[in-house]
PABALUM-724445 format. One record per residue (C-alpha): residue number from 1; x, y, z; residue in one letter. Coordinates in nm, 3 decimals, decimal comma. Layout:
N
NODE:pos:u:v:w:code
NODE:NUM:X:Y:Z:a
...
# end
This chain:
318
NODE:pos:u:v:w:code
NODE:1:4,576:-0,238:0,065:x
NODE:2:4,338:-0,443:-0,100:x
NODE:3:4,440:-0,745:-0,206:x
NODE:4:4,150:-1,053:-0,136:x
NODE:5:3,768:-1,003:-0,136:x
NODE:6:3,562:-1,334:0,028:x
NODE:7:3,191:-1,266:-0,061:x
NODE:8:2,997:-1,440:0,185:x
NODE:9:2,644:-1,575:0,090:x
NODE:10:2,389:-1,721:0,287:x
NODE:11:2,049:-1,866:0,133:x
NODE:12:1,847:-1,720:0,000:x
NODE:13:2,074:-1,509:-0,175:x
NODE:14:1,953:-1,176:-0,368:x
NODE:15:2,125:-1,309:-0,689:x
NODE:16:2,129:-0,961:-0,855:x
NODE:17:2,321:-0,771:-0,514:x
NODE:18:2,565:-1,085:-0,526:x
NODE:19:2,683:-1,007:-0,883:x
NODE:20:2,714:-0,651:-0,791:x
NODE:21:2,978:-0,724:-0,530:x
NODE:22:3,125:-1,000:-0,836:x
NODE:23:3,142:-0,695:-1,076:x
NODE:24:3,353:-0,462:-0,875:x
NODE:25:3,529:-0,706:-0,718:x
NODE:26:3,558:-1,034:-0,893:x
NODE:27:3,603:-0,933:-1,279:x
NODE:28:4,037:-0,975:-1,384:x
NODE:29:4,071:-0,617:-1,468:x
NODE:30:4,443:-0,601:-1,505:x
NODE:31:4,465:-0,497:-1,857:x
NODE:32:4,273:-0,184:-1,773:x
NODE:33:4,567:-0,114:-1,485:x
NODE:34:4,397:-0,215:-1,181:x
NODE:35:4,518:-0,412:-0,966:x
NODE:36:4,456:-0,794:-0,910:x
NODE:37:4,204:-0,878:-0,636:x
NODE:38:4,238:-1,242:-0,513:x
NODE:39:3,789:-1,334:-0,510:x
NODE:40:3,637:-1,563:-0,347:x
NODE:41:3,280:-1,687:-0,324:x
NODE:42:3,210:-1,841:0,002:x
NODE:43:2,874:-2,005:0,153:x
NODE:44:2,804:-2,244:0,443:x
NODE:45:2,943:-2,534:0,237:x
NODE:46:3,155:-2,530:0,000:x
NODE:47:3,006:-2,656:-0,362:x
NODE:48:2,699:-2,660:-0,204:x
NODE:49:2,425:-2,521:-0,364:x
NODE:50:2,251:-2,195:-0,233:x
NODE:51:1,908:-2,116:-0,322:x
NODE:52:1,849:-1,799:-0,456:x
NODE:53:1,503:-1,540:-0,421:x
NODE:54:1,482:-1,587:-0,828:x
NODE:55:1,301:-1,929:-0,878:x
NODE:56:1,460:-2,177:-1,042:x
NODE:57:1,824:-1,995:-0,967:x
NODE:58:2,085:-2,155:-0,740:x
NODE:59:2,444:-2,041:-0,672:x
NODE:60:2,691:-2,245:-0,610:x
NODE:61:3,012:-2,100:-0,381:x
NODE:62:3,337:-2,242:-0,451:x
NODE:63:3,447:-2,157:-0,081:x
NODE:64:3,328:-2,269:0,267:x
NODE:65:3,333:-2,035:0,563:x
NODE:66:3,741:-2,103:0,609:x
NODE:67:3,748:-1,883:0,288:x
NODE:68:3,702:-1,565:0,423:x
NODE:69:3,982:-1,617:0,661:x
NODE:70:4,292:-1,357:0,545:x
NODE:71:4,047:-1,167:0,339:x
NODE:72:4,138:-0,810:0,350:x
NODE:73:3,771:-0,731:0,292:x
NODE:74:3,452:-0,961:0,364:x
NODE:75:3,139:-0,872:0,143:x
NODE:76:2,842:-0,964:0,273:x
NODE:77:2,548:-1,022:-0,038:x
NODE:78:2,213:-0,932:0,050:x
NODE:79:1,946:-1,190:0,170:x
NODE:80:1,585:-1,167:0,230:x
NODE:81:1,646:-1,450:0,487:x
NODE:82:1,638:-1,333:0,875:x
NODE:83:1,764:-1,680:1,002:x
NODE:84:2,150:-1,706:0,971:x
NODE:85:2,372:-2,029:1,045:x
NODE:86:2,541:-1,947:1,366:x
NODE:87:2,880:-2,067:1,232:x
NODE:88:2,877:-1,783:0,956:x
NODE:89:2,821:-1,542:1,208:x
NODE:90:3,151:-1,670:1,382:x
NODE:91:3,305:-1,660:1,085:x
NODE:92:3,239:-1,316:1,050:x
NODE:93:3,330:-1,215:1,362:x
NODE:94:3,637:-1,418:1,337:x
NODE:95:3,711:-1,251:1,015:x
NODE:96:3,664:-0,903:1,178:x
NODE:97:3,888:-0,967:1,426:x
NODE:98:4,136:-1,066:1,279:x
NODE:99:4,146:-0,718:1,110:x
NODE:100:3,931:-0,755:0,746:x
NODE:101:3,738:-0,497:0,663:x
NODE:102:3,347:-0,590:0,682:x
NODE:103:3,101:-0,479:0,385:x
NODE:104:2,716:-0,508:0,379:x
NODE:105:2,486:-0,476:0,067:x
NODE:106:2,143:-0,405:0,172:x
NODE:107:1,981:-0,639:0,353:x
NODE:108:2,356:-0,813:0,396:x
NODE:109:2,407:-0,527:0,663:x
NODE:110:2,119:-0,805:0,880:x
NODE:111:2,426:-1,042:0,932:x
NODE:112:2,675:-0,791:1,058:x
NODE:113:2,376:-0,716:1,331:x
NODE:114:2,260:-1,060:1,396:x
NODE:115:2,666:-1,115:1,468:x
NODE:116:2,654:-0,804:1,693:x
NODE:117:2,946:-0,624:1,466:x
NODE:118:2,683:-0,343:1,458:x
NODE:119:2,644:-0,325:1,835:x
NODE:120:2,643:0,110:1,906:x
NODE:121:2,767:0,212:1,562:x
NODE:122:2,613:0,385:1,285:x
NODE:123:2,517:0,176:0,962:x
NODE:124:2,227:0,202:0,721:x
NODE:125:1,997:-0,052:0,503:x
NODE:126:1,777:-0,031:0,242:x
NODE:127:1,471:0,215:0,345:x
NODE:128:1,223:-0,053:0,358:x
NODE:129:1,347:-0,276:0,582:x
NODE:130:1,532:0,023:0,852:x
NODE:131:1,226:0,020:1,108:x
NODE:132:1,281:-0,378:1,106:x
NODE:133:1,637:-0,342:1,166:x
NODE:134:1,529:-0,091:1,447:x
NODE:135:1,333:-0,286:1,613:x
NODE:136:1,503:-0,637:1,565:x
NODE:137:1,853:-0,473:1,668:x
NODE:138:1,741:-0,202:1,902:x
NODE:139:2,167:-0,092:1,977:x
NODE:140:2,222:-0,087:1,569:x
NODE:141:2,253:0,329:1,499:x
NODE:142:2,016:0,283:1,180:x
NODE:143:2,016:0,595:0,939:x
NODE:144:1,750:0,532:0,671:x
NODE:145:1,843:0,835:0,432:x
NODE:146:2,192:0,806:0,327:x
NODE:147:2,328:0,577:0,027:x
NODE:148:2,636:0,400:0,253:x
NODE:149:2,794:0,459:0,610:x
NODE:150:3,177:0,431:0,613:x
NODE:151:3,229:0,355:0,960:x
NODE:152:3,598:0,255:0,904:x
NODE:153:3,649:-0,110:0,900:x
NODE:154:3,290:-0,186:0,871:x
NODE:155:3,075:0,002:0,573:x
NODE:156:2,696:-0,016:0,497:x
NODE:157:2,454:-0,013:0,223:x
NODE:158:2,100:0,077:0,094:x
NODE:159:1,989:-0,069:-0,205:x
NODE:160:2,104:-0,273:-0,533:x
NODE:161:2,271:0,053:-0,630:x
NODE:162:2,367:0,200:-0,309:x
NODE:163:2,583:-0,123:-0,323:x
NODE:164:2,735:-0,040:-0,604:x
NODE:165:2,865:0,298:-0,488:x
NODE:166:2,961:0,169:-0,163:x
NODE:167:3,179:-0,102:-0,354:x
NODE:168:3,362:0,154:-0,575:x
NODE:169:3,393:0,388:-0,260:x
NODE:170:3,617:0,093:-0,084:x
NODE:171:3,759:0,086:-0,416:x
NODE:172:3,868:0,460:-0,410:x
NODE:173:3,948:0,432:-0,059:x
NODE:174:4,178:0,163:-0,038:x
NODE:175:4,321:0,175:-0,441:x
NODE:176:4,266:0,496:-0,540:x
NODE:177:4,027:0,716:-0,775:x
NODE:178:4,174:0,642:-1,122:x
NODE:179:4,135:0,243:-1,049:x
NODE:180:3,762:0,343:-0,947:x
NODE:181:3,689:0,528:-1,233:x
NODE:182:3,864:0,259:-1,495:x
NODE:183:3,597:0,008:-1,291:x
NODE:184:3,268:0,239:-1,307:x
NODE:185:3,331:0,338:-1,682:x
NODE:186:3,337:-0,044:-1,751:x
NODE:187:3,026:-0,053:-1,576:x
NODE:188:2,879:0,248:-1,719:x
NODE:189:2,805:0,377:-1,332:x
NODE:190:2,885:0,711:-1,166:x
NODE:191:3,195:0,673:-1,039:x
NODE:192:3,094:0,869:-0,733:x
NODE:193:2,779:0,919:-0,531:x
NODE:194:2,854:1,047:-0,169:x
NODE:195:2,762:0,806:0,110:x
NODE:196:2,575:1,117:0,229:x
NODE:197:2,320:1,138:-0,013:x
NODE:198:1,987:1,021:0,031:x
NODE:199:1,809:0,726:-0,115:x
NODE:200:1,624:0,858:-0,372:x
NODE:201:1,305:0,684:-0,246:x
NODE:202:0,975:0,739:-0,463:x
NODE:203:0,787:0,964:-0,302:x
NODE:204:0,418:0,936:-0,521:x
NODE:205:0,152:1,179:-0,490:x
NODE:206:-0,080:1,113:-0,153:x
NODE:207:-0,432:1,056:-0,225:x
NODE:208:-0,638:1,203:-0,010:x
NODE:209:-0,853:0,968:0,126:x
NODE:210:-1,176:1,238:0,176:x
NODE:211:-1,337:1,416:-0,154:x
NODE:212:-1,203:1,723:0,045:x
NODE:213:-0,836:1,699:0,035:x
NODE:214:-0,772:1,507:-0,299:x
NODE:215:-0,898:1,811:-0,544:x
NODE:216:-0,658:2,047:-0,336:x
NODE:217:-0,368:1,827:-0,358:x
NODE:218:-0,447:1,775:-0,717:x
NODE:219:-0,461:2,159:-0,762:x
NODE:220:-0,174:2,254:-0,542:x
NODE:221:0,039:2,010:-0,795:x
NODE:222:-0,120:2,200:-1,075:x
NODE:223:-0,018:2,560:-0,985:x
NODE:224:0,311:2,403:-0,801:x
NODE:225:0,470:2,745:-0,892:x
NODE:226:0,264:3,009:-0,780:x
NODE:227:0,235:3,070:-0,346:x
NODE:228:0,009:2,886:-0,146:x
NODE:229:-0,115:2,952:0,204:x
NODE:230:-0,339:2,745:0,450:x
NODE:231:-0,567:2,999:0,478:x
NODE:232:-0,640:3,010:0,085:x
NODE:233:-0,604:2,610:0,054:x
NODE:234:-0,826:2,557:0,375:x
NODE:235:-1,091:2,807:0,146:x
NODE:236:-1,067:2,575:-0,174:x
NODE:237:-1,127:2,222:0,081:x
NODE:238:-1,391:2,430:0,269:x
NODE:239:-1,271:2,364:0,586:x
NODE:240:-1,135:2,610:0,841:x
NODE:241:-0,729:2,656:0,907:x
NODE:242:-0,694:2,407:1,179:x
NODE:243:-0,915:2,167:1,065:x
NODE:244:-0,760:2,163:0,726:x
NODE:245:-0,428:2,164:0,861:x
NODE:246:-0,483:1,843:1,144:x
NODE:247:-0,680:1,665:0,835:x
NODE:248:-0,378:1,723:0,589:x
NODE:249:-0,111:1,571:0,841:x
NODE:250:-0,341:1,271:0,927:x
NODE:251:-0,339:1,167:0,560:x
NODE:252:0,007:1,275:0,430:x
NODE:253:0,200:1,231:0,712:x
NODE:254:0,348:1,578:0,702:x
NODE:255:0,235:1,985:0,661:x
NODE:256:0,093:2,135:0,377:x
NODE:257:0,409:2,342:0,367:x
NODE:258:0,637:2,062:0,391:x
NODE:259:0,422:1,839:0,111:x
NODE:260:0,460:2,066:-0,091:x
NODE:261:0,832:2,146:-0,086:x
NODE:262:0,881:1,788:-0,104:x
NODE:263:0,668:1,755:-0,415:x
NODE:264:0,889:2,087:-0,562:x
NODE:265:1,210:1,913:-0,557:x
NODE:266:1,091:1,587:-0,727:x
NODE:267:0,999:1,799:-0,999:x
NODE:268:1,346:1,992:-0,974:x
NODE:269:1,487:1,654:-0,968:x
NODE:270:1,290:1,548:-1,319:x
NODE:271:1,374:1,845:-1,438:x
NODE:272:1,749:1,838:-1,361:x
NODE:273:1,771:1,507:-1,527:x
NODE:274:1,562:1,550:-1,825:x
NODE:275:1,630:1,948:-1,948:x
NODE:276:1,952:2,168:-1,984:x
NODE:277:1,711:2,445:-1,793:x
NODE:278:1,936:2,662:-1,539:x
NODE:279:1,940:2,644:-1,185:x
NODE:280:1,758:2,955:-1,139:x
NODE:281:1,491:2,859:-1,441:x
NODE:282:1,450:2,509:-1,270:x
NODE:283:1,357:2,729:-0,914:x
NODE:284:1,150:2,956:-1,116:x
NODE:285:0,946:2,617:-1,272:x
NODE:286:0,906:2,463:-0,958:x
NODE:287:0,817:2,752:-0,750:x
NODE:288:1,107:2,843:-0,530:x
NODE:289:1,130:3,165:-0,719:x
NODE:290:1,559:3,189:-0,680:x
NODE:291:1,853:2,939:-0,732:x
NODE:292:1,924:3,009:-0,404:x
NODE:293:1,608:2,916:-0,224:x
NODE:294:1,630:2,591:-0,467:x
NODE:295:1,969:2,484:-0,370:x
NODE:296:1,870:2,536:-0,016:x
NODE:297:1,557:2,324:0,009:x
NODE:298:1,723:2,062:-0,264:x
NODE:299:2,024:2,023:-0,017:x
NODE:300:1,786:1,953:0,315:x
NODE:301:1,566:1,677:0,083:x
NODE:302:1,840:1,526:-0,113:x
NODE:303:2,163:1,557:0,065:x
NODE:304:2,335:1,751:-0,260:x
NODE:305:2,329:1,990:-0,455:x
NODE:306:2,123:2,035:-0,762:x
NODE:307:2,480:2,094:-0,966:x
NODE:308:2,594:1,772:-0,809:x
NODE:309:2,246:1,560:-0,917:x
NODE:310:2,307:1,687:-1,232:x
NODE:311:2,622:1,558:-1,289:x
NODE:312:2,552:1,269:-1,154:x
NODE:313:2,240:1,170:-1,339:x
NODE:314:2,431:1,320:-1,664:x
NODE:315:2,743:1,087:-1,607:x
NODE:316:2,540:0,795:-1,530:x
NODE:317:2,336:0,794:-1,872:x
NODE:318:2,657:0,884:-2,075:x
# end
């Protein structure tokens, strides 16, 4: 059961990841039927002032590090800050041991490793800074894709939003779905995004960096529905097949193929959000000719369906 939440903070803070954790956890919502949560705010000191990566911001936690001990559930606020007081990584692992339930937003999840709380297990971060947490934490299990890891008593997060769903899937977890639903429609959120999904990272347009490949890539994104082979795109660059082919993978990073699959379900993805279009007029738009060939390669790329983007997206505008 959930009954206390200690959000630790350590300078700099992310100011905007803290209040996320204050939102879902920290706002007297008893009138709407859930159930009282006993919040903290705890820092190195307590009443000391921590500065924040806003200018001019400080936050001030009423708590020391003794007030995360009997939390049922320690949330750990995001920092840009690599450098952590050893005595709030004790805490922490005191805190863990003594059975509370650990939870990292973003780069908060850098803690939980720099404690070793992330030692062989599976976790995730914000998609910028996973190759850092690889290589800083070699024994940290990093997925980069996903939203949040639920790894039992210790749960992950990606970015500002990610921590948002992670925070209302605790929520469901430990109180239920109708007390996370009465806190997302206060918040006018989703009140679900799987922890499998991926992070919907921007993927822009390459630019080729040769006058050969930029006017195909342009063109391929122009006639993104019709069929495109190497041979026929290797023609238009005037290059031959393998040469076209080792030149595209040196500046995208991927195949030709691949690219442009990619670059077919970011438009499915604008599409599902901005038109009432079918499923199987969305494919035909974007070139994957059937619902079912759309739902396949939507699946692999997103980590949902395109019925289940959909009604996310919808729900999270209403």
């Amino acid at each position: 059961m959930l009954r206390s939440v200690a959000m630790l903070m350590v300078g700099p803070v992310a100011p905007f990841e803290a209040a996320t954790i204050c939102e879902v956890f920290g706002i007297d919502r008893t009138e709407d039927g859930v159930p009282p949560i006993d919040f903290r705010t705890c820092g190195p000191v307590a009443g000391e002032p921590l500065p924040t990566r806003t200018g001019g911001l400080q936050i001030v936690p009423a708590y020391g590090l003794d007030g995360l001990e009997g939390a049922d559930l320690v949330a750990v606020a995001a920092t840009p800050g690599r450098e952590f007081p050893e005595e709030a990584l004790a805490a922490l692992r005191r805190a863990h041991a003594a059975g509370a339930t650990l939870l990292a937003v973003c780069s908060g999840a850098f803690l939980l490793a720099a404690a070793g709380l992330l030692d062989d297990r599976p976790c995730t971060v914000h998609w910028m800074h996973a190759e850092e947490m690889r290589r800083t934490y070699p024994r940290v299990r990093v997925d980069p894709d996903v939203l949040y890891v639920d790894d039992g008593d210790i749960i992950t997060s990606a970015g500002t939003a990610a921590g948002i769903d992670a925070c209302l899937h605790l929520v469901r977890r430990e109180l239920g779905s109708a007390v996370a639903n009465t806190i997302a429609r206060r918040m006018v959120v989703a009140p679900q995004r799987e922890g499998g999904q991926r992070q919907f990272i921007t993927m822009p347009v390459p630019t080729g960096r040769s006058d050969g490949l930029a006017p195909v890539m342009e063109w391929m994104l122009d006639h993104i529905a019709e069929d495109h082979t190497v041979a026929e795109l290797a023609r238009r660059a005037a290059m031959s097949e393998r040469t076209f082919a080792r030149r595209f993978v040196a500046e995208t990073g991927t195949t030709p193929h691949r690219w442009l699959t990619t670059q077919r379900v970011l438009l499915a993805q604008r599409l599902l959000e901005a038109t009432d279009l079918s499923i199987d007029a969305v494919a035909a738009r974007c070139g994957f000719g059937s619902g079912a060939l759309l739902r396949h390669h939507f699946r692999n790329v997103v980590g949902v369906s395109p019925g289940d983007f959909r009604r996310t997206f919808r729900l999270a505008a209403s």
